[in-house]
Every structure is written in structure tokens, then in C-alpha cells.
NUKETOR-854097 format. One line per field, with one value per residue (C-alpha): residue number from 0; residue in three letters; x, y, z. Coordinates in Angstrom, 2 decimals, padded with zeros to 5 digits. Example, Ala and Ser with C-alpha at 12.3 -4.5 7.8 and 13.67 -1.06 7.14 Angstrom:
2
pos <- 0|1
code <- ALA|SER
px <- 012.30|013.67
py <- -004.50|-001.06
pz <- 007.80|007.14
***
This chain:
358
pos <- 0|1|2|3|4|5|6|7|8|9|10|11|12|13|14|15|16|17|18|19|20|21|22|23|24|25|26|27|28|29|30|31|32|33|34|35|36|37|38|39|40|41|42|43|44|45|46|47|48|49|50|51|52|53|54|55|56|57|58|59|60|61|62|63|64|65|66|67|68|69|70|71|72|73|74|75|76|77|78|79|80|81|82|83|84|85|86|87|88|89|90|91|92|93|94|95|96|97|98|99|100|101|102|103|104|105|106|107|108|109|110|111|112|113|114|115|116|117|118|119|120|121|122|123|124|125|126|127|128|129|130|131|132|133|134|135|136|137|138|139|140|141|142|143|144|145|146|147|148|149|150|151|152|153|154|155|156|157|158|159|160|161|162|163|164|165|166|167|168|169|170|171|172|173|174|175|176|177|178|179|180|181|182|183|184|185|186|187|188|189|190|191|192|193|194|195|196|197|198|199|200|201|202|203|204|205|206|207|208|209|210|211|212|213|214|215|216|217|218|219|220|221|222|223|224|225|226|227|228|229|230|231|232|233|234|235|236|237|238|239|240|241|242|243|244|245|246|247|248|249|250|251|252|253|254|255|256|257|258|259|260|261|262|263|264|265|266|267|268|269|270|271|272|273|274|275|276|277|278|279|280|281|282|283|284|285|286|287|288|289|290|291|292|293|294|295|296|297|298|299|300|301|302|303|304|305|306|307|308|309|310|311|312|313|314|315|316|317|318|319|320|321|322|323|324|325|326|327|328|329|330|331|332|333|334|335|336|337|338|339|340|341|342|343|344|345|346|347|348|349|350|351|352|353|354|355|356|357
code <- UNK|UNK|UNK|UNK|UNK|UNK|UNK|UNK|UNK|UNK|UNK|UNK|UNK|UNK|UNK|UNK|UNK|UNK|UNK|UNK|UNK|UNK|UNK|UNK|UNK|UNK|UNK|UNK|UNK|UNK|UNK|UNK|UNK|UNK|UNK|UNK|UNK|UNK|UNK|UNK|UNK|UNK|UNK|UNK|UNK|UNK|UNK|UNK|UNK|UNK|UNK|UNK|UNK|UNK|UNK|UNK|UNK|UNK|UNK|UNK|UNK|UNK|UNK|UNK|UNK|UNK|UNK|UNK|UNK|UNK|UNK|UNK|UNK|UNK|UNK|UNK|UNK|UNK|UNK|UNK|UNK|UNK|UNK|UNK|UNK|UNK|UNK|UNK|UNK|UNK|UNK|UNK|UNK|UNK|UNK|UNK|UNK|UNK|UNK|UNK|UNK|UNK|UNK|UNK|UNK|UNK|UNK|UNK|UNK|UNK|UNK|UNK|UNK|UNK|UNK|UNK|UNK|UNK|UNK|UNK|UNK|UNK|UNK|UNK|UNK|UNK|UNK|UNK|UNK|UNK|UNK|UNK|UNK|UNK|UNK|UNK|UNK|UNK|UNK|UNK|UNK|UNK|UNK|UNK|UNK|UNK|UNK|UNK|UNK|UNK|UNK|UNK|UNK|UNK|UNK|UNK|UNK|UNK|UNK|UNK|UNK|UNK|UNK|UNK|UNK|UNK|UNK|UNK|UNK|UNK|UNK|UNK|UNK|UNK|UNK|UNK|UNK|UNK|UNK|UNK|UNK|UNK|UNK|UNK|UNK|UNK|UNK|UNK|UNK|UNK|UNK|UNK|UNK|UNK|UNK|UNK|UNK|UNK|UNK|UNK|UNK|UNK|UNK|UNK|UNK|UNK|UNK|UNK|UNK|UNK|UNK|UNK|UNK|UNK|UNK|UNK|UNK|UNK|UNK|UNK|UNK|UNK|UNK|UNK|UNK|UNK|UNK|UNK|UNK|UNK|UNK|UNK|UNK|UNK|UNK|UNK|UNK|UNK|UNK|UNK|UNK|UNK|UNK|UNK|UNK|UNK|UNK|UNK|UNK|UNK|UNK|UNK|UNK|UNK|UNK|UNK|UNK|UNK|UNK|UNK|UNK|UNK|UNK|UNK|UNK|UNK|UNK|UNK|UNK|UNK|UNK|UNK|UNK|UNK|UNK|UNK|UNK|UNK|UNK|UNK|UNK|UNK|UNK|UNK|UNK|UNK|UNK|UNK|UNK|UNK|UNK|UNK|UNK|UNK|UNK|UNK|UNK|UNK|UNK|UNK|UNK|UNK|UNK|UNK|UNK|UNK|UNK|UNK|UNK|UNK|UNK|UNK|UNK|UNK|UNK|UNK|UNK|UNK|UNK|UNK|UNK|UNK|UNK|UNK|UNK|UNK|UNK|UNK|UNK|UNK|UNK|UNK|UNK|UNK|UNK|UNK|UNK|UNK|UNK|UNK|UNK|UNK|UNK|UNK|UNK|UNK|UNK|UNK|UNK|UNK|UNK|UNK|UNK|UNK|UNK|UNK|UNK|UNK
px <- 068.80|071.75|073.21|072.84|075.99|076.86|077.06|078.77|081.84|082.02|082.49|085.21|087.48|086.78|087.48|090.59|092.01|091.09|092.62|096.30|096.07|094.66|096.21|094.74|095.04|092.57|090.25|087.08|083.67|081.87|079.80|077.81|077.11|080.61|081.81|079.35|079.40|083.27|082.91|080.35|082.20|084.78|083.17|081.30|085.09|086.77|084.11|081.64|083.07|083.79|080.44|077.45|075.12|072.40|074.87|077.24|073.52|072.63|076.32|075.90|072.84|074.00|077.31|074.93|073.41|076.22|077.73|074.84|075.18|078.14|077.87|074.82|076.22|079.58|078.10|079.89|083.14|082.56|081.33|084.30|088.62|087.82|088.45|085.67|086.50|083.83|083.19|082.46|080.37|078.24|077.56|076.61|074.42|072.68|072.19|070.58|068.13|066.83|067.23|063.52|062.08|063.97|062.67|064.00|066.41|068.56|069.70|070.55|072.60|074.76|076.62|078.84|079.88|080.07|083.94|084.89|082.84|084.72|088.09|087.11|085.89|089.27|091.30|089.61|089.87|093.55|093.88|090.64|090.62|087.34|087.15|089.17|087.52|088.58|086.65|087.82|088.57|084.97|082.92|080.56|078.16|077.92|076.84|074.24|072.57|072.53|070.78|067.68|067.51|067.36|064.37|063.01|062.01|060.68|058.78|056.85|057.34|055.47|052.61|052.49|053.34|055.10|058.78|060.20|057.77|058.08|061.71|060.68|058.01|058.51|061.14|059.35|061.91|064.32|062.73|061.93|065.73|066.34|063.72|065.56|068.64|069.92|073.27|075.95|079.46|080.88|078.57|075.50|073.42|070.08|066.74|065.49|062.59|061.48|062.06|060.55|056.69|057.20|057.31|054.97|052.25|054.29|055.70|057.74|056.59|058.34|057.47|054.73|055.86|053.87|050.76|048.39|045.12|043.61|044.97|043.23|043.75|042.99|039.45|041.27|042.14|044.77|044.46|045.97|048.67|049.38|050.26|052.55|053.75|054.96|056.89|058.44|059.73|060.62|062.86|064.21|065.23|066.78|068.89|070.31|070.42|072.43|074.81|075.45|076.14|079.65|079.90|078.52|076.85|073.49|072.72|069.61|067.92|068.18|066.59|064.02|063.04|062.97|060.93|058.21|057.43|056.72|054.53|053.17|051.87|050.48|048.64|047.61|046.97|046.54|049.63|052.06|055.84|054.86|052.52|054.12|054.37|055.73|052.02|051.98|055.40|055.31|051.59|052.79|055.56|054.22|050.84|052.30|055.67|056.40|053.75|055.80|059.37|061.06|064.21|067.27|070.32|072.56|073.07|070.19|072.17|071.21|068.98|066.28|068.46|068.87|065.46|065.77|069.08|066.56|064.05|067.05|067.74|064.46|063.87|067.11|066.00|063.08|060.53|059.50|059.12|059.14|061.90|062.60|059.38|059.42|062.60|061.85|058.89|059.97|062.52|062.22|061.30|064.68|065.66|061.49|062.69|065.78|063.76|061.03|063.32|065.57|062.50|060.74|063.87|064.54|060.99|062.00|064.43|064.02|065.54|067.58|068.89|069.53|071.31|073.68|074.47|074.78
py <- 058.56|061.20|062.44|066.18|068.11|067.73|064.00|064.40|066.21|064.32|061.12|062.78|063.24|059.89|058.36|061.19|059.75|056.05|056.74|057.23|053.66|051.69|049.92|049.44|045.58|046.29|048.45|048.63|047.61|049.51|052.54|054.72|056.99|057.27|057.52|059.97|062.34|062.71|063.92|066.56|067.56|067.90|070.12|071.86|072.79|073.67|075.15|077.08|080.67|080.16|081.22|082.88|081.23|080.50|078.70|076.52|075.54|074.48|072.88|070.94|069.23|068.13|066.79|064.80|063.61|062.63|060.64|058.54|058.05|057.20|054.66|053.40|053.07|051.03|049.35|046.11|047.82|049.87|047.04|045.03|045.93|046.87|050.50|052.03|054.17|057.04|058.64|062.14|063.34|060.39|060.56|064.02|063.67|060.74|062.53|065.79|063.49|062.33|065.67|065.93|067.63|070.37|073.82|074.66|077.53|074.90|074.07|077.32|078.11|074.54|075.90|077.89|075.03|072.19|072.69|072.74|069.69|067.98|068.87|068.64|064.83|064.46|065.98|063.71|060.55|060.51|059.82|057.51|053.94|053.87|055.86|057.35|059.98|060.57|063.93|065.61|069.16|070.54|072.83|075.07|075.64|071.32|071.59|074.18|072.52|069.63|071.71|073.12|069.66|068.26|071.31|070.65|066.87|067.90|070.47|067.57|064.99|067.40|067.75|063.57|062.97|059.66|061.31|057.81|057.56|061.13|060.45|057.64|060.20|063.12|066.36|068.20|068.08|069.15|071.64|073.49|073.49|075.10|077.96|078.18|078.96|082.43|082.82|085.30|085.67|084.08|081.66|079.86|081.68|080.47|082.60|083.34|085.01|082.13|079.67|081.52|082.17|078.67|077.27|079.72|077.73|074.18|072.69|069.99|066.86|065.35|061.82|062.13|060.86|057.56|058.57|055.48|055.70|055.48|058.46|060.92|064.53|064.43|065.88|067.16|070.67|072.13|075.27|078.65|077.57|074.17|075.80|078.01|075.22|073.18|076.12|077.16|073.52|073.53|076.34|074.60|071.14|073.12|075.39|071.70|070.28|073.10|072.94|069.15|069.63|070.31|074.15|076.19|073.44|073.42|077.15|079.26|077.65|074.07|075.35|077.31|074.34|072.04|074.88|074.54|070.79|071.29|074.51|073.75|070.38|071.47|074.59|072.00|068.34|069.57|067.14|067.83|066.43|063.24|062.08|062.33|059.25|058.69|059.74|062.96|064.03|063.01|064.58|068.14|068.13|067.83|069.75|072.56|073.33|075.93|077.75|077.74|077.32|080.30|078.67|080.60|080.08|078.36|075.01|073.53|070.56|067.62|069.60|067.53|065.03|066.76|065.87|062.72|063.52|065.81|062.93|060.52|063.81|063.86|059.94|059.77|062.29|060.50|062.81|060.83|056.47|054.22|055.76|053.16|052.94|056.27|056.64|053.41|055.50|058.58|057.21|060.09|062.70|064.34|064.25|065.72|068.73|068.94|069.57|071.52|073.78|075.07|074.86|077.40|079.76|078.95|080.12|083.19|084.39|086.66|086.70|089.97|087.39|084.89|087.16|088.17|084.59|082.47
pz <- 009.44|008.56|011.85|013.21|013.07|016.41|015.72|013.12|014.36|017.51|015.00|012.57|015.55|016.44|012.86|012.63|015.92|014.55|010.90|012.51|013.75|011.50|008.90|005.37|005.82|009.21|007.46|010.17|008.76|006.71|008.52|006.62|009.01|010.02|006.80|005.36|008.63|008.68|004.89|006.16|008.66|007.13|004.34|006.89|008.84|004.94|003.26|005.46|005.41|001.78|000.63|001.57|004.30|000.62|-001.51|001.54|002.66|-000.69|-001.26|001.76|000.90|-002.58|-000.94|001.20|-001.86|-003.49|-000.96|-000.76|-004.67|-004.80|-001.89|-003.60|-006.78|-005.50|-002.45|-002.61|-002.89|000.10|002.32|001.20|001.78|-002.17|-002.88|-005.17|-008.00|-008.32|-011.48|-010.23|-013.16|-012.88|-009.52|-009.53|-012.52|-011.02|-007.13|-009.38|-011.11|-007.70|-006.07|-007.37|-004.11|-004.69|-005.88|-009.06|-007.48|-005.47|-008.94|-009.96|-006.80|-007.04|-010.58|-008.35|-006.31|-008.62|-009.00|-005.39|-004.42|-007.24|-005.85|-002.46|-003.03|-005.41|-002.42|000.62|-001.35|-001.50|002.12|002.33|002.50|001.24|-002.58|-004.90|-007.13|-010.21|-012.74|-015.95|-016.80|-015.59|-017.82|-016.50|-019.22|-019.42|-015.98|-016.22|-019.32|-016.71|-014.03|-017.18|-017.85|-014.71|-013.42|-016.83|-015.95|-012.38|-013.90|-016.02|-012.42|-010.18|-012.61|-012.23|-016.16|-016.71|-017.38|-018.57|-021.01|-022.41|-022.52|-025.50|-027.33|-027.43|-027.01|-024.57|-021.85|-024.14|-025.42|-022.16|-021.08|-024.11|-023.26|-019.68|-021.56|-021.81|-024.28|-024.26|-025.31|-022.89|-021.07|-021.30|-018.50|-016.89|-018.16|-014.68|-016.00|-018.32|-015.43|-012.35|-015.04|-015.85|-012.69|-010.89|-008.53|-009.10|-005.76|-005.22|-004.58|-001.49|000.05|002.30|006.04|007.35|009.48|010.86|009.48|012.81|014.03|016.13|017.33|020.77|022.22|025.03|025.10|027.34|029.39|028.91|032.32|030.83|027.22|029.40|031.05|028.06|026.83|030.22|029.95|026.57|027.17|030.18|028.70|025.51|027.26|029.31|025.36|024.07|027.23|026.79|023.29|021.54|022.13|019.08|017.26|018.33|016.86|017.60|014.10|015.89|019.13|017.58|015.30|018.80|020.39|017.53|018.23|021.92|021.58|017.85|019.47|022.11|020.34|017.41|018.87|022.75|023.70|025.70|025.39|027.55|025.09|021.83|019.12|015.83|014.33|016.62|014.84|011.35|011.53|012.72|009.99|007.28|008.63|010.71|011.27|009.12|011.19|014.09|013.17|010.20|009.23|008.72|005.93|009.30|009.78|007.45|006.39|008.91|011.02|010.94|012.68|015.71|016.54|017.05|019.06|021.04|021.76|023.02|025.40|026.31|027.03|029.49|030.79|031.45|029.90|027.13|027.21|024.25|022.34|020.11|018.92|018.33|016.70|014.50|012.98|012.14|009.73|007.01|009.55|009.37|005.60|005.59|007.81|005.85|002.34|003.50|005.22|002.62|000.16|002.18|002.10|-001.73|-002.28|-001.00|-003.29|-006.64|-009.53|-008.26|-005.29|-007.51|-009.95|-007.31|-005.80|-008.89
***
């Protein structure tokens, strides 16, 4: 489960302090969450006043994509005193093929980022243990026909068409990156008329979160002073979360989101924070959070982790019992949050926003 940003920081000072006294003969085991949050972090410290708040928040989540690519891709050298050699444009091209819960105007935003991410990753790897990156001179207009292709085969995924197979007969996918394309003199630009008709009523198809069967809203119904009371206590516990947490991280986005599952529950399932499960939260994501939680272009990139640092809060704290079991079944609850969050702003944009980003 990828850490929430407060995690994350607290372990790149950790590995910092540990990286001036290690050795590369006593290279620690393999961690991915160590060794993925310290690169966030340390994106997140270089590279967050670089942009604006639409396209760091999109850059972050590809980063976090890539990582896990290119750990995936190389695993046995990273588990092993092996240093793994990472073919940046391969990595990238295979973490935007499975960036398929994405709306199409993620893509659009990455193009200005692609460059820096490469350096970046070039720059970190020359004083990591772990990787050394290696890219070529980078061409812009390569990339973006990547990124028509790449919305051009979820375009044909989220209408359930067998992509792999279309791939073998036909030149359909090719042919609709080609009508995305807009040409100039100078650059190959993205048709963000074409794209936005095409696309209109199409979502994204993201992995739906594991719900028992035999699950049950409750028949119960709480009063008007017990709704109150939930969200008098909500507001209590998250000021104490925000206090015990490095200063600044947890923002007003984080709170607000933990905010929703305490009153959203209560309002939807009659439950207050004593009785939630696994089923209770994966239901009210994917069901109703967006009713009670408006995300904001701040610190999207792991938020859905802070929840489960929130329920760990909450259980020593003694509020909540059986965290593990909790915990151990909402696996995908954060990378869920994650998606459906910046989805919901990407939706949001027009092609006169996009215009001026990108």
C-alpha cells in the first residue's frame, strides 16, 4: 500500500541519515516502500513549486508509476547487491500503457513533464545503490504520439473490446491517434477538440474494490444528536492527527477527505466510527465519497494512504479494534482514492485549461 506523504518524508530522512553510513558492500535489504517513498519525497521537496498545483499532481502520480515499473521490470536486481540498469523510455512507455484508469487529460498534461522526470531519475540514480538510469536525447513530439496512442487504446479498453486482439486485425488504434493529432510548423500538437467529442460519456474503468457478498447496510438509523456527535468527534480526533503529524503535511485536502468517511458513513450506512470494517470502507468509496469529499490540486499523490495512517491513529487510540483485519482488506483502497480523485478534477478541465497548462 504506497505510503501517505507524511510517511514518506519521515522515511527519506531516515534512509538520508542511513545512506551516509552504509557501505555499498552492506547494502540493507530490499524495501520498496522505503525505496519508492524517498524518490517521492524527494520529487515532492525538488519539484513541487516548479509547476502548477494540475501538472506536479499529475507528475507525481506517473513518477509513482514508474517506479513501480521499473522495480517490476528488474526485480531480481533490486532484491539482490545487483544494480539494475533502467531503460527510461521503456519504463515510461510501459507505466503509460497501464496507466489505463486514467482520463484521457492526465496524458495530455504529462508532455510537459516527461523531460524533468527523465533527468530527475538520471540525476537520483547517480548516488543510489539501487538503479542507474540511463535515456537518450528526448523528443517531444515521440512522446506525444505515445500519449494519442496510449488514450487511443483506452478509448477501445473502456468500451470492453479485446485491445490485444485488435492490435493483430486491424488499424483502428492507429488510426484514431492519428485523428488526435494536430500538426504545425513546429510541433506535433494534440487535437483537443477531436479528443474531448471522442471521448465524451466514456469513463475509465478502474478495479472495483472487494466488497463481501453478504454485506448489509445497517437497519439502524442514527439520530439527528448522534450524526452531530460523530462529526463533533471527527473534528476532534483530526485536529490531534494533524498535530501528531510532521508539521504542514497533513493539508486541509487530507482532513477534509478523513472528515468525509466519518460523516459520509454515518449519513449513508448509519455507522458510526466504532463500527467500521473493510466492507463499510471499500463500499463508501467507490459508492459515495465524492459526495462528501471535493478534492483539491494539493497533495493528491498518496492521499489515499493517509487513511489507513488515520485508522492506525484511530485504533491506538483505541477508537477502532481489529485493525489488522481491517487494514489487510482494504488493500487497493488508497491507490482507489488516489485515481478517483484526480479523475474527478481532470474531468473538470476544458480545452481552454488544457490549452494553457500543456
Amino acid at each position: 500500500m504506497k505510503q501517505g506523504k507524511s510517511a514518506q518524508i519521515k522515511k527519506m530522512r531516515h534512509v538520508q541519515s542511513k545512506q551516509k553510513l552504509t557501505s555499498r558492500k552492506t547494502i540493507p535489504a530490499f524495501n520498496y516502500d522505503e525505496f519508492a517513498g524517498f524518490l517521492r519525497a524527494r520529487y515532492f521537496l525538488t519539484h513541487r513549486n516548479k509547476y502548477a498545483p494540475e501538472i506536479f499532481e499529475v507528475a507525481s502520480f506517473f513518477l509513482d508509476d514508474v517506479i513501480a515499473t521499473m522495480v517490476q521490470q528488474h526485480f531480481t536486481q533490486f532484491t539482490s547487491n545487483e544494480r539494475a540498469t533502467i531503460n527510461l523510455n521503456e519504463t515510461m512507455q510501459a507505466a503509460l500503457v497501464n496507466s489505463d484508469d486514467r482520463d484521457w487529460r492526465y496524458f495530455v498534461l504529462l508532455v510537459p513533464v516527461l523531460f524533468d522526470m527523465q533527468q530527475f531519475l538520471v540525476k537520483e540514480s547517480q548516488v543510489n545503490d539501487r538503479f542507474v538510469a540511463q535515456t537518450t536525447n528526448f523528443d517531444v513530439n515521440f512522446w506525444r504520439m505515445i500519449m494519442r496512442t496510449v488514450m487511443a487504446i483506452n478509448f477501445f479498453k473502456w468500451q470492453g473490446k479485446d485491445v490485444s486482439e485488435m492490435m493483430k486485425t486491424s488499424n483502428a488504434i492507429d488510426t484514431l491517434q492519428f485523428k488526435f493529432l494536430s500538426e504545425n510548423d513546429d510541433d506535433d500538437d494534440f487535437n483537443m477538440a477531436v479528443i474531448a467529442e471522442t471521448f465524451r460519456g466514456l469513463e475509465p474503468k478502474m478495479k472495483p474494490l472487494k466488497v463481501s457478498e453478504a454485506f448489509l447496510k445497517s437497519n439502524d438509523t442514527l439520530t439527528s444528536e448522534e450524526l452531530q456527535a460523530e462529526e463533533a468527534y471527527a473534528e476532534k480526533r483530526l485536529a490531534q492527527f494533524k498535530e501528531n503529524s510532521v508539521k504542514g503535511v497533513v493539508s486541509e485536502n487530507v482532513i477534509n477527505l478523513l472528515h468525509a468517511f466519518h460523516v459520509g458513513i454515518a449519513k449513508e450506512y448509519n455507522l458510526t466510527h466504532e463500527q467500521w470494517d473493510a466492507n463499510v470502507l471499500n463500499d463508501f468509496v467507490q459508492q459515495h465519497l465524492m459526495a462528501y469529499w471535493t478534492p483539491q490540486w494539493s497533495d493528491l499523490d498518496g492521499i489515499g494512504g493517509e487513511v489507513k495512517s488515520y485508522l492506525k491513529f484511530l485504533s491506538q487510540k483505541k477508537a477502532i479494534t481489529g485493525l489488522g483485519k481491517i487494514v489487510s482488506g482494504i488493500i487497493d483502497l488508497d491507490h482507489y482514492i488516489d485515481v478517483a480523485a484526480i479523475n474527478s478534477l481532470l474531468r473538470q478541465l476544458n480545452g481552454s485549461d488544457l490549452e494553457k497548462l500543456a
